[in-house]
C-alpha positions as CSV (number, residue, x, y, z in Angstrom):
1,X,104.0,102.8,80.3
2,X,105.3,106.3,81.1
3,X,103.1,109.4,82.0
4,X,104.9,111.1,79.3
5,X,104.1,107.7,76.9
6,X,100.5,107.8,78.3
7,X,99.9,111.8,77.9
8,X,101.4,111.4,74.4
9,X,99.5,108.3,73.2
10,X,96.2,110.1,74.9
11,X,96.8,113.6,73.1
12,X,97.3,111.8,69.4
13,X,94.2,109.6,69.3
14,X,92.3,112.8,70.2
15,X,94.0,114.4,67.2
16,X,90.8,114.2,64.6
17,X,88.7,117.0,62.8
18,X,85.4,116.5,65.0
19,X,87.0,117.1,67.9
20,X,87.9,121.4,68.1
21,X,89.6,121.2,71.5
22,X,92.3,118.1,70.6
23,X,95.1,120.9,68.9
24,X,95.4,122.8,72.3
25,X,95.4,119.2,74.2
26,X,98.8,118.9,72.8
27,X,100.4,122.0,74.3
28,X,100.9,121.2,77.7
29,X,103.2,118.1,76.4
30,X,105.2,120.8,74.6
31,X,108.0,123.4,75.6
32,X,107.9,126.4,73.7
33,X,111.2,126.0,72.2
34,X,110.8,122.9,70.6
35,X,111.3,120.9,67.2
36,X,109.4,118.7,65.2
37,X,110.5,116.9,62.2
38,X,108.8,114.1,60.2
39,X,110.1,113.2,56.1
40,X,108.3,116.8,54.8
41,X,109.1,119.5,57.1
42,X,111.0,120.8,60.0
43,X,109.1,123.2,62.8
44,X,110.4,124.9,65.6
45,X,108.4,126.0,68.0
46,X,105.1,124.9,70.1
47,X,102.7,127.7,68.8
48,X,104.1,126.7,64.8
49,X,103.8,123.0,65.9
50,X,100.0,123.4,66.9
51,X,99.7,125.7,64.3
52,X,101.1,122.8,61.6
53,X,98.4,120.5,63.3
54,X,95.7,122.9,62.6
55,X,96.4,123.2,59.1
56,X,96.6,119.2,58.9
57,X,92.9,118.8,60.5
58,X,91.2,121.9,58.3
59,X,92.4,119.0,55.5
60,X,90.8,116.6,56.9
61,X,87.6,115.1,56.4
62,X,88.5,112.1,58.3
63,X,91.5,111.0,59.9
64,X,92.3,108.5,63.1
65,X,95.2,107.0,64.8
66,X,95.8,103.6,65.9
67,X,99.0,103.4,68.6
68,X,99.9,100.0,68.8
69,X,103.3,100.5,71.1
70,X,104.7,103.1,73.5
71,X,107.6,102.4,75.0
72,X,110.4,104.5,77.1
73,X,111.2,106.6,79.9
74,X,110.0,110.0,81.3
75,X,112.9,111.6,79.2
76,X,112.7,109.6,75.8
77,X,109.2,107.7,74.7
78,X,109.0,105.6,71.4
79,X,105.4,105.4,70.0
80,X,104.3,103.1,66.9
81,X,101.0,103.8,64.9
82,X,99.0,103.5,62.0
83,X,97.4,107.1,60.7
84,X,94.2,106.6,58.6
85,X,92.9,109.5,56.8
86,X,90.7,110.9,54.1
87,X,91.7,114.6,52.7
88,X,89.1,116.8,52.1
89,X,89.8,117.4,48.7
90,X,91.9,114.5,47.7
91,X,92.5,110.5,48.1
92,X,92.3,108.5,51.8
93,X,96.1,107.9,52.7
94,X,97.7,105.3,54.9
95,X,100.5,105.4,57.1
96,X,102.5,103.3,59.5
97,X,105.4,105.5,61.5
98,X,107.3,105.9,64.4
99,X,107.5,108.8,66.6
100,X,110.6,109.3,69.2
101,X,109.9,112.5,71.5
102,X,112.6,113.5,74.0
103,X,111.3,115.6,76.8
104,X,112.8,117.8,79.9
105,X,111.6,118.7,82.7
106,X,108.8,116.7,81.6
107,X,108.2,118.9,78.4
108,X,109.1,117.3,74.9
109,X,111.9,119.4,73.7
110,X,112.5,117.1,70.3
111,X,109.5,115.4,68.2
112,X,110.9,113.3,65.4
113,X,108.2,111.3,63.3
114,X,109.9,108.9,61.0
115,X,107.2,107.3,58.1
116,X,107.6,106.4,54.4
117,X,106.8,109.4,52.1
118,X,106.7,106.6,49.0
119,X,104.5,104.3,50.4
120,X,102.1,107.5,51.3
121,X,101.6,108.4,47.8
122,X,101.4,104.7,46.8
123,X,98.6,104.4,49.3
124,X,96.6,107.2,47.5
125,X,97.1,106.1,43.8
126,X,95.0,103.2,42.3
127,X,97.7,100.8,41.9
128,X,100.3,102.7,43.3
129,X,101.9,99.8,45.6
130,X,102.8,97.4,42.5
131,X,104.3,100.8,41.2
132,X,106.2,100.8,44.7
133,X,106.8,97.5,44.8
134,X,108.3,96.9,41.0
135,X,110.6,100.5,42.2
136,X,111.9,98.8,45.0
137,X,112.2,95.1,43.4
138,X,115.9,96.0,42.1
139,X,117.0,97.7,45.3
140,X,116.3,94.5,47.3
């Protein structure tokens, strides 16, 4: 595994409500010019990235990541991971995803989270996967 990998993989299992320092843990891995993207939004910059990540834990009552792969090179790293959360005013979602970052000059310039927005909601709705499921059926 890379430092980058390890730093990365480190940095989002520490991402949880109960713990106040784990938003700023992530700036170091950041350059200040950077972008994220994921299936809902796009956000450039570090201080609007940590500031997204803030907003996502004051949401939370409960939420924890699982990385089960991280893969690459000090210039490109490939995570996989399952994110396990309960809103604070809302259902508990599940979802499986894939992050690529791409860093330079060991600072990740490009965060791209890919993750099914469809099987999120499913996961929140009683019954919601047969509802997914029977929407996909024809497709298949």
């Amino acid at each position: 595994m890379t430092q980058l990998g390890e730093r990365l993989r480190d940095a989002l299992v520490a991402l949880t409500p109960d713990n106040a320092g784990a938003v700023e843990g992530l700036a170091p891995l950041y350059d200040p010019a950077m972008v994220f993207r994921d299936p809902i939004q796009t956000i450039r910059g570090r201080e609007e990235f940590l500031a997204m990540n803030r907003r996502l834990l004051r949401r939370m009552r409960r939420l924890t990541w699982d990385v089960t792969a991280v893969q690459g090179t000090e210039d490109e790293v490939f995570l996989e991971w399952r994110m396990q959360c309960g809103l604070r005013l809302g259902p508990s979602l599940d979802v499986d995803g894939t992050t690529r970052v791409r860093a330079r000059g060991g600072l990740i310039v490009d965060h791209r989270d890919y993750w099914d927005l469809g099987e999120m909601i499913a996961s929140a709705l009683p019954g919601g996967q047969r509802l997914l499921n029977a929407l996909r059926a024809p497709l298949a």
